[in-house]
Backbone as JSON, one array per atom type, in Angstrom:
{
  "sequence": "XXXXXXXXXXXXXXXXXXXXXXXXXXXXXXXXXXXXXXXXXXXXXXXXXXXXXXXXXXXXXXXXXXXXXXXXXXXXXXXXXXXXXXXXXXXXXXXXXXXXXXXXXXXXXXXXXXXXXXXXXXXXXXXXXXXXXXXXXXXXXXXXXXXXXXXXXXXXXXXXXXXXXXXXXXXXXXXXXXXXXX",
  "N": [[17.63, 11.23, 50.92], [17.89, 8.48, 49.57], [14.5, 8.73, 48.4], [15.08, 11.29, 46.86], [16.76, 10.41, 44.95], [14.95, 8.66, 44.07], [12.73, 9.91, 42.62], [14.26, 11.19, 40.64], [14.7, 9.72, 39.1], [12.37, 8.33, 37.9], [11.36, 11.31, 36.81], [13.57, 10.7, 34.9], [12.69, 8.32, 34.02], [10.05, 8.79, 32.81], [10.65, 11.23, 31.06], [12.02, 9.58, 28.75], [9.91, 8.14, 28.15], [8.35, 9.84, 27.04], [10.24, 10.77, 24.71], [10.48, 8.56, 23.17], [7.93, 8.48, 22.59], [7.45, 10.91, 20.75], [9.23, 9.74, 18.9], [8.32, 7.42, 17.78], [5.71, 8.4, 16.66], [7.18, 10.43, 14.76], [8.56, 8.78, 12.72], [6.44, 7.13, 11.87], [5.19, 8.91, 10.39], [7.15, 9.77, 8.87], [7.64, 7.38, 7.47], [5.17, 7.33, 5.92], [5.18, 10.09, 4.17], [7.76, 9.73, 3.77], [7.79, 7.78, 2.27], [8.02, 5.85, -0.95], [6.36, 5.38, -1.82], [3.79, 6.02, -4.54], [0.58, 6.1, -3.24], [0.6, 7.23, -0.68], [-1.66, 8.9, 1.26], [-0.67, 11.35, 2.25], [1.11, 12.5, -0.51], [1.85, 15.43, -1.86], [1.27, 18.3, -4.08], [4.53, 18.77, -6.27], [6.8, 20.33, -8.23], [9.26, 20.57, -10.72], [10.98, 23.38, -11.27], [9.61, 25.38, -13.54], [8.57, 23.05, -14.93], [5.98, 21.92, -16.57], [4.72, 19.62, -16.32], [3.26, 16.09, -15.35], [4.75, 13.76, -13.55], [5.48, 10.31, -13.91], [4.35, 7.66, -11.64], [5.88, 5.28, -9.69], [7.57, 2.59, -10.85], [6.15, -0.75, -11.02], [8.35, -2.14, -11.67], [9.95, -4.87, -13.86], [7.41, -8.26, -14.88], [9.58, -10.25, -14.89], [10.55, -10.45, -12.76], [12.74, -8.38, -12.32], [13.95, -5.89, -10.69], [12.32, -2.43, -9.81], [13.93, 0.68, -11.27], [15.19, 3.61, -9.8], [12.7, 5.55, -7.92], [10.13, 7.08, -9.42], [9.57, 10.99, -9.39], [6.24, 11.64, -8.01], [3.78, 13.65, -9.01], [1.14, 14.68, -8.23], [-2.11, 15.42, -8.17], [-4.41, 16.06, -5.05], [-7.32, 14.8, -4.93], [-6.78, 12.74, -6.81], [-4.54, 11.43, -5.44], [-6.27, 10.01, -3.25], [-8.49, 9.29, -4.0], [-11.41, 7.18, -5.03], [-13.62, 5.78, -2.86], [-13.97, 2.24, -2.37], [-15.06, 0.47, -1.04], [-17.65, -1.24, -1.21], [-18.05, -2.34, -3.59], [-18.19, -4.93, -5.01], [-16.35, -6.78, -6.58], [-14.05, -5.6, -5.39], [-14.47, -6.41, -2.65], [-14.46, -9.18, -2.93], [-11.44, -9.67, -3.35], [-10.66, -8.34, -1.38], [-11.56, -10.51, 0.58], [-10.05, -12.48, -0.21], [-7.09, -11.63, 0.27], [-7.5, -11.41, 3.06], [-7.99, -14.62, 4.19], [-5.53, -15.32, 3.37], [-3.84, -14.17, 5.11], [-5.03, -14.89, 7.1], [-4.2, -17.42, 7.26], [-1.59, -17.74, 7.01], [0.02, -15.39, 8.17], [0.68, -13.06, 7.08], [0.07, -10.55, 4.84], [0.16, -11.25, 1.38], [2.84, -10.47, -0.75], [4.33, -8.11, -3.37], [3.79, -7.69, -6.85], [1.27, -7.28, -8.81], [0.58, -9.71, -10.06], [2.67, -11.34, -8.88], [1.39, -11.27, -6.62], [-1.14, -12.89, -7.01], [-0.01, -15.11, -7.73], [0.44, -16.0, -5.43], [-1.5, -16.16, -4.15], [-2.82, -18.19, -5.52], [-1.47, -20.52, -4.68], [1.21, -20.61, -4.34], [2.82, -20.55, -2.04], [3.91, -20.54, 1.51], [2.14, -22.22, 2.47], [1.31, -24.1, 0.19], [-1.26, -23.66, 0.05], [-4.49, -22.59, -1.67], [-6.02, -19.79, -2.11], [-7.78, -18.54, -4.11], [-11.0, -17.39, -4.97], [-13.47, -18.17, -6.32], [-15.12, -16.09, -7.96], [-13.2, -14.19, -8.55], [-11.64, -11.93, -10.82], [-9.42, -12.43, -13.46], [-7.2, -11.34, -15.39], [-5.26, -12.08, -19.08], [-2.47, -12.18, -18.31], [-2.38, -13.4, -15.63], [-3.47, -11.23, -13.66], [-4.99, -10.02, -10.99], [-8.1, -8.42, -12.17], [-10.35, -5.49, -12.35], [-13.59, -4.47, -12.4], [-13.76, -3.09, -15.15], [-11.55, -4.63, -16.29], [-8.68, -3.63, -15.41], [-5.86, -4.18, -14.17], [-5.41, -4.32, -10.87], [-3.97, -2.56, -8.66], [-1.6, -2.97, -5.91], [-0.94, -2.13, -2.44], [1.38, -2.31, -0.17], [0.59, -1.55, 3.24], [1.04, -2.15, 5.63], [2.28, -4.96, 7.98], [0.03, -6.67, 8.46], [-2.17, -5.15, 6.59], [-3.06, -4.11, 3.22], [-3.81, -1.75, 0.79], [-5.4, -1.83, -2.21], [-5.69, -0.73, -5.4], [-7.74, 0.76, -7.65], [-7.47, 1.65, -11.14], [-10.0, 2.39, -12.44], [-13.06, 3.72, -14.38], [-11.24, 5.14, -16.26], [-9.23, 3.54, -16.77], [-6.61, 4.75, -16.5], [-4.22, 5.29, -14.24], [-3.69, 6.8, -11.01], [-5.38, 8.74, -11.15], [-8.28, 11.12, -10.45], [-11.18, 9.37, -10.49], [-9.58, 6.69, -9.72], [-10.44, 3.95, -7.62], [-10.01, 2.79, -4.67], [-9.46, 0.86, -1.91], [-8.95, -0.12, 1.18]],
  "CA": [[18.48, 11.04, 49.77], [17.27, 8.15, 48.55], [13.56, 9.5, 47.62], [15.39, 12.12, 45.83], [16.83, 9.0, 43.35], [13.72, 7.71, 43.22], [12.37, 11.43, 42.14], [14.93, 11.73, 39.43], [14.63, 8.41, 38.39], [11.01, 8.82, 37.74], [11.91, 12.13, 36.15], [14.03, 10.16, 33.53], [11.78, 7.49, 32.77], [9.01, 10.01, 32.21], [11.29, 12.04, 29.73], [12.09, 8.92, 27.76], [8.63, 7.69, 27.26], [7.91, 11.0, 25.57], [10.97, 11.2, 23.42], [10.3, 7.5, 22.46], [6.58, 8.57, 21.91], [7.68, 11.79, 19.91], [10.3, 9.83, 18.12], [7.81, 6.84, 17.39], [4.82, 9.03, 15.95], [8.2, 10.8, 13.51], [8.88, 7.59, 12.02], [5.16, 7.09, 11.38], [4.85, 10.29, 9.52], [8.02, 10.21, 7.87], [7.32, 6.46, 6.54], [3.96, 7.68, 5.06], [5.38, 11.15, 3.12], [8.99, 9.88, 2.3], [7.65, 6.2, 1.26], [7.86, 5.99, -2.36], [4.69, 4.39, -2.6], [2.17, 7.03, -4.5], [-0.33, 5.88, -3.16], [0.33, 7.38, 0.36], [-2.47, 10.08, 1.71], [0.23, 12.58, 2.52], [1.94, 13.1, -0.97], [1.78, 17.21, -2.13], [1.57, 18.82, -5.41], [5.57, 18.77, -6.59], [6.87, 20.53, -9.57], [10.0, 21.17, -10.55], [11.29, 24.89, -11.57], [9.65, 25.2, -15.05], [8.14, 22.36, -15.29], [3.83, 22.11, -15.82], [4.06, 18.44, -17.3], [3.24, 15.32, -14.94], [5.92, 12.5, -13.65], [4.86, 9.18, -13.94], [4.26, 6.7, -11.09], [7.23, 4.83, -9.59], [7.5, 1.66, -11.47], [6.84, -1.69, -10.12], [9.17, -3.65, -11.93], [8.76, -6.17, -14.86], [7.44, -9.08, -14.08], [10.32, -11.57, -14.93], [11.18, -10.22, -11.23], [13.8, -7.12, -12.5], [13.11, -4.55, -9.89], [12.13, -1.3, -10.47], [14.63, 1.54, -10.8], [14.63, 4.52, -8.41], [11.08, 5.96, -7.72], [9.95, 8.81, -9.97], [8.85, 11.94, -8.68], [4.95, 11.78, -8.74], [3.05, 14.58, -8.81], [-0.14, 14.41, -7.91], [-3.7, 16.32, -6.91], [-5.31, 15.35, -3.75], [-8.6, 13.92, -5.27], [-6.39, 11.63, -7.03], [-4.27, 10.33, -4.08], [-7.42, 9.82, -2.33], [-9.38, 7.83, -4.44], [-12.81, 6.49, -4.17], [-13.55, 4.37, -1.2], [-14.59, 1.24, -3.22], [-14.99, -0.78, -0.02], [-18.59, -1.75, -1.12], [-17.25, -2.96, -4.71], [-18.25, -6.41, -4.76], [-14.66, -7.28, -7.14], [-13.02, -5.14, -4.18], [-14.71, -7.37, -1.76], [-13.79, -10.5, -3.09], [-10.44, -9.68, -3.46], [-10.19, -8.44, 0.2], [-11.53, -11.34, 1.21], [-9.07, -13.69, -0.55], [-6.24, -11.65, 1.36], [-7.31, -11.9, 4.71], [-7.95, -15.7, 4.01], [-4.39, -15.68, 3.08], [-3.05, -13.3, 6.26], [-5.09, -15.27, 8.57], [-3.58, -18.99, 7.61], [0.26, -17.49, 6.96], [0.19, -14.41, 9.11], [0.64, -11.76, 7.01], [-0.13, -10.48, 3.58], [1.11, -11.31, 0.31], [3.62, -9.22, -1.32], [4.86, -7.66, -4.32], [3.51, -6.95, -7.84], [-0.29, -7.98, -8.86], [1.2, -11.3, -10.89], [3.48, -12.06, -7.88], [0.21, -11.85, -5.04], [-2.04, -13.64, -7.71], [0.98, -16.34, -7.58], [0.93, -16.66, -4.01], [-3.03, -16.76, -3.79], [-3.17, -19.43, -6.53], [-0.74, -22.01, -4.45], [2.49, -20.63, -4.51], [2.84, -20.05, -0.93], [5.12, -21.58, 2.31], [1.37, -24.1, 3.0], [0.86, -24.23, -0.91], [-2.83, -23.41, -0.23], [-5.46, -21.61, -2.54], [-7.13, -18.88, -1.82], [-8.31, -17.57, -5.02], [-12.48, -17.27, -5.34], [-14.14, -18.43, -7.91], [-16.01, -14.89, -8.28], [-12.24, -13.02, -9.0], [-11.44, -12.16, -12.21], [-7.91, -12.87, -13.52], [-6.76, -11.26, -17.35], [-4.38, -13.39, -19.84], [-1.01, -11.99, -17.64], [-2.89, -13.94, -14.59], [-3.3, -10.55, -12.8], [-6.35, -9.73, -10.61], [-8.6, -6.85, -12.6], [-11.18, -4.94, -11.35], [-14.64, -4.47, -13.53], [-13.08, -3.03, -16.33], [-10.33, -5.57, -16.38], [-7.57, -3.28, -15.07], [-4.99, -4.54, -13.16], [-5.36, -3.89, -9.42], [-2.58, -1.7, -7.82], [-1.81, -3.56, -4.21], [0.66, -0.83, -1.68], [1.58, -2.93, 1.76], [0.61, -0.65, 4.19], [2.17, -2.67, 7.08], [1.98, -6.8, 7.57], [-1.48, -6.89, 7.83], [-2.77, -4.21, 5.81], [-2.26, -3.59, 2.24], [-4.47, -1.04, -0.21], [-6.05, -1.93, -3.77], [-6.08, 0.78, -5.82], [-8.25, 0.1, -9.23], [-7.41, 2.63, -11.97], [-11.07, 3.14, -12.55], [-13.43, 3.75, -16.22], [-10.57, 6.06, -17.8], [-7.65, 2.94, -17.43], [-5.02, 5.2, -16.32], [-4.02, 5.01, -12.4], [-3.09, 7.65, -10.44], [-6.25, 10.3, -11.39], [-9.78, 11.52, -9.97], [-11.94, 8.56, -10.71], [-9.48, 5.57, -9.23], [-11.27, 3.72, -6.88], [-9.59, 2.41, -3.55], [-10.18, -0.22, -0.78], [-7.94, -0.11, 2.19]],
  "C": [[17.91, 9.97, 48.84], [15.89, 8.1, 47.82], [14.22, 10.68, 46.84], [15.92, 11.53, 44.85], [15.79, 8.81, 43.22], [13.4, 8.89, 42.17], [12.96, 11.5, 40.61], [14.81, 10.42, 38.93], [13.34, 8.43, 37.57], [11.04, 9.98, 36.59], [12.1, 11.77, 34.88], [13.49, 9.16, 32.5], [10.96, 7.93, 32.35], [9.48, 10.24, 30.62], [11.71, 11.12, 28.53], [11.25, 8.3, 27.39], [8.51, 8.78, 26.4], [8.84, 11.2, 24.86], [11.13, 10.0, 22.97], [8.76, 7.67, 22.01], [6.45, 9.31, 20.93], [8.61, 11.15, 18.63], [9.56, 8.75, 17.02], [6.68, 7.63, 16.11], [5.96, 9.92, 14.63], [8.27, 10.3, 13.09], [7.67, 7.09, 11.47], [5.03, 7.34, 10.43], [5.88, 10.05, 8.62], [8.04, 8.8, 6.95], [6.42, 6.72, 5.39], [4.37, 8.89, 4.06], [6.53, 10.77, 2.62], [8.88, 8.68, 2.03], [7.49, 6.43, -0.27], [7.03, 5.34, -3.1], [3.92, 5.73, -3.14], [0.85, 6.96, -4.22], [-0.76, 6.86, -1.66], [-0.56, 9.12, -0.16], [-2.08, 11.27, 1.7], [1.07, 12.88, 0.89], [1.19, 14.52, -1.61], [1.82, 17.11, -3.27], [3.29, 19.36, -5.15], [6.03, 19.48, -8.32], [8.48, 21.15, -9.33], [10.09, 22.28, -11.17], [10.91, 24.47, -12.89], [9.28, 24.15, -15.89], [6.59, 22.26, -15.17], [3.56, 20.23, -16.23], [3.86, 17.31, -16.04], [4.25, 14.53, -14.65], [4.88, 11.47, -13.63], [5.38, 8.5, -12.53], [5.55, 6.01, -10.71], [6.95, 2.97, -10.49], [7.67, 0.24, -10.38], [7.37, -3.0, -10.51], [8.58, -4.34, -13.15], [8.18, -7.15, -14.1], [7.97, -10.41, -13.9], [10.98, -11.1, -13.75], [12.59, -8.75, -11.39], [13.12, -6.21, -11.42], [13.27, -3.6, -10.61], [13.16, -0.1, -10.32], [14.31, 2.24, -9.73], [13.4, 5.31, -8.69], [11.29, 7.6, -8.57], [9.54, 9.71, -9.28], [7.17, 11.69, -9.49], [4.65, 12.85, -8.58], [1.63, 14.57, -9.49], [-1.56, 15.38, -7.24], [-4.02, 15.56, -5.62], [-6.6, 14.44, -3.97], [-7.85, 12.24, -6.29], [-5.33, 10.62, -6.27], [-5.14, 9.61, -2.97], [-8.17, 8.68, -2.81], [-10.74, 7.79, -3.99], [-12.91, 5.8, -3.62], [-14.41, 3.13, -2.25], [-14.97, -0.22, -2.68], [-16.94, -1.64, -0.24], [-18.98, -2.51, -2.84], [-17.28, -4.41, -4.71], [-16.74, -7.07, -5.56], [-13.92, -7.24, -5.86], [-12.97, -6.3, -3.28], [-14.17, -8.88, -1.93], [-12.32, -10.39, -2.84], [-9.74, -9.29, -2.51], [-10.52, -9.35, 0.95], [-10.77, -12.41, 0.69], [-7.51, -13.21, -0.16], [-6.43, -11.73, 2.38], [-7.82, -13.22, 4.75], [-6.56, -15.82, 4.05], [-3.75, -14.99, 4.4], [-3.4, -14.52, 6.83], [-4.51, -16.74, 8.69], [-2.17, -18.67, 7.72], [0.53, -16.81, 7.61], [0.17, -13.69, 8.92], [0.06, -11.77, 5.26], [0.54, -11.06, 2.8], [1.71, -10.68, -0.58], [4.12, -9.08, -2.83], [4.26, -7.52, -5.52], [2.18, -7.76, -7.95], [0.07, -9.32, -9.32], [1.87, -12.04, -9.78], [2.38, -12.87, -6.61], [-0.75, -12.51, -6.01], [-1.36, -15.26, -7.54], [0.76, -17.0, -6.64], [-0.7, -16.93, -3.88], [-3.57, -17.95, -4.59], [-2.28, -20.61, -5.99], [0.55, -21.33, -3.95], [2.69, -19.62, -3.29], [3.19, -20.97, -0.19], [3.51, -22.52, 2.35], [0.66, -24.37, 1.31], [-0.58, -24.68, -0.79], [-3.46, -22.24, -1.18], [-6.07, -21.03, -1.89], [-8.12, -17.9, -3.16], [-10.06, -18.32, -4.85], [-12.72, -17.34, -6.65], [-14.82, -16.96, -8.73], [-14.68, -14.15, -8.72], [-11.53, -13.79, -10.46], [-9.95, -11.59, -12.53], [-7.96, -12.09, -15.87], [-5.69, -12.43, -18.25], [-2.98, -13.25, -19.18], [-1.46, -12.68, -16.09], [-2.71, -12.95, -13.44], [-4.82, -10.46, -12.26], [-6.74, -8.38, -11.2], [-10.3, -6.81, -11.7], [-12.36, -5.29, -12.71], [-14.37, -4.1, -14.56], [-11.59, -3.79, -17.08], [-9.53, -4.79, -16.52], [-6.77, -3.99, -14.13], [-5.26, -3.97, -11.88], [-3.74, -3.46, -9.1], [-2.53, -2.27, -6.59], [-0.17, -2.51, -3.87], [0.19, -1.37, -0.61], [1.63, -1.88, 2.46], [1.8, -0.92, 5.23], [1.46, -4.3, 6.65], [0.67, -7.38, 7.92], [-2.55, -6.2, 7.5], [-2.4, -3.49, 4.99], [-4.07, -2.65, 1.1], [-4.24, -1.31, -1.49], [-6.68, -0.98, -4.32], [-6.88, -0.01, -7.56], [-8.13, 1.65, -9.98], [-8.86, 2.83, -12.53], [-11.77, 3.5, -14.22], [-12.38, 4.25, -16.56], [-9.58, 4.83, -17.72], [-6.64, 3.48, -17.03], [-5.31, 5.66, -14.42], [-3.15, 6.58, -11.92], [-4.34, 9.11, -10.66], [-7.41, 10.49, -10.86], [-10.45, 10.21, -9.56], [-11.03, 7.15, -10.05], [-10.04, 5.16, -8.21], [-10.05, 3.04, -5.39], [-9.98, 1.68, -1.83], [-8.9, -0.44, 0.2], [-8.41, -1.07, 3.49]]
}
């Protein structure tokens, strides 16, 4: 009798590793396609009935801190959610190495709009240390731009790993040619 508890016991903790392993890997997936970041890997071509025209980007906010309404529908190709890998981008580089300077003394990234993580890498952080490099280049709104002095796009993956998207020669974000460093 009691090897047949153990048996079923066994049994049950089995069955709830895999429907905590099945339920974990759902929550994964469903962060990455219903996040309202466009940046994620997984979003689809979307259109509504009758419509051929583009949505725009979800907005991230002014930057006297107003958040951004609710997330537009993007719709998007695949070559432009993808991006170019721009991990050998010497701008890129700098500018991934002045966040994981900043992860590895505070713990995690720095968050929220390019003006906000420029804020926090210029001082304005809980050990009011600098991390900005002399080599990154800052426009007159004190945002980090890339070689064409665009604004950098930053999307928090998780708390220590966030993607810099650079809108790329044409200026406009979200198409073929943006470049991307994850």
């Amino acid at each position: 009798m009691k090897r047949h508890g153990s048996f079923i016991a066994i049994i049950i903790l089995s069955l709830s590793l895999v429907f905590f392993a099945i339920w974990a890997l759902h929550k994964s997936r469903g962060a990455r396609v219903g996040g309202t970041s466009p940046s994620s890997s997984s979003i689809r071509q979307m259109r509504s009935p009758g419509s051929s025209t583009r949505a725009t980007p979800p907005s991230q906010g002014d930057e006297a801190g107003v958040p951004a309404g609710p997330p537009a529908l993007v719709v998007a190709d695949e070559d432009a959610t993808r991006g170019h890998d721009a991990s050998s981008d010497p701008q890129f580089l700098v500018v991934r190495q002045m966040l994981r300077d900043y992860r590895a003394a505070l713990g995690e990234n720095p968050v929220g709009t390019n003006s906000e993580i420029t804020r926090a890498l210029l001082g304005a952080n809980a050990r009011k240390a600098r991390f900005i490099a002399s080599e990154a280049r800052l426009n007159n709104a004190h945002q980090l731009v890339d070689r064409w002095d665009h604004p950098y796009f930053f999307h928090q993956l998780s708390r220590s790993r966030t993607e810099i998207r650079s809108a790329g020669p044409d200026g406009r974000m979200w198409t073929s040619d943006d470049q991307i460093c994850r």
